[in-house]
C-alpha positions as CSV (number, residue, x, y, z in Angstrom):
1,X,41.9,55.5,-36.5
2,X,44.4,56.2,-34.0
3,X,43.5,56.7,-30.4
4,X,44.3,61.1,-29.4
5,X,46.7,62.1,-26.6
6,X,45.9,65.2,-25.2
7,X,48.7,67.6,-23.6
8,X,48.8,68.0,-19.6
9,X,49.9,71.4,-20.4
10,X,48.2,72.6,-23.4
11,X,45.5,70.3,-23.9
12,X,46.4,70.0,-27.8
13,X,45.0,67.4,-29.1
14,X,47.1,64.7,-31.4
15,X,47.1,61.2,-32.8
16,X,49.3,58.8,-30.4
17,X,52.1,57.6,-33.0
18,X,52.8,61.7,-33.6
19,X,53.4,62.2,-29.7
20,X,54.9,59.1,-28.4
21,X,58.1,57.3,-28.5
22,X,59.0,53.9,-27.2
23,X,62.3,52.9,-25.9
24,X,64.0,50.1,-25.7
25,X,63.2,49.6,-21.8
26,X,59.1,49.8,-22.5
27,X,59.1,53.4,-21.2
28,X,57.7,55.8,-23.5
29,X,58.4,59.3,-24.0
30,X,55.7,62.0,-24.5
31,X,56.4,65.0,-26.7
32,X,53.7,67.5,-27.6
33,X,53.9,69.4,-30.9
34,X,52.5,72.3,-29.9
35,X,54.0,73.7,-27.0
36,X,57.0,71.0,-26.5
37,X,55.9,69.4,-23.1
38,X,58.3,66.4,-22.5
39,X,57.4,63.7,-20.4
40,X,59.5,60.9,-20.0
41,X,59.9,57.4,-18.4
42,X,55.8,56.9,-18.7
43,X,55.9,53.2,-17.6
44,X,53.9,50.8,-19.4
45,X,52.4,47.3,-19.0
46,X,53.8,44.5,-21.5
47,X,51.5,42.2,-23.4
């Protein structure tokens, strides 16, 4: 089971490898199916 991200905007609710995309410069990029919030440069910790 996948851990749920839950919109800032909406507050839908879906599985994390739905919403997210990594880049090549460990930033991730948040994209919400259900009303198309984009977030983008979420940093992230390696390792």
């Amino acid at each position: 089971m996948l851990p749920i991200v839950i919109c800032p905007d909406c507050g839908q609710q879906a599985e994390m490898d739905q919403v997210l995309t990594a880049q090549s410069n460990q930033n991730v990029i948040y994209i919400c199916p259900s009303c198309s919030c984009v977030i983008r440069n979420i940093e992230t910790n390696k390792g």
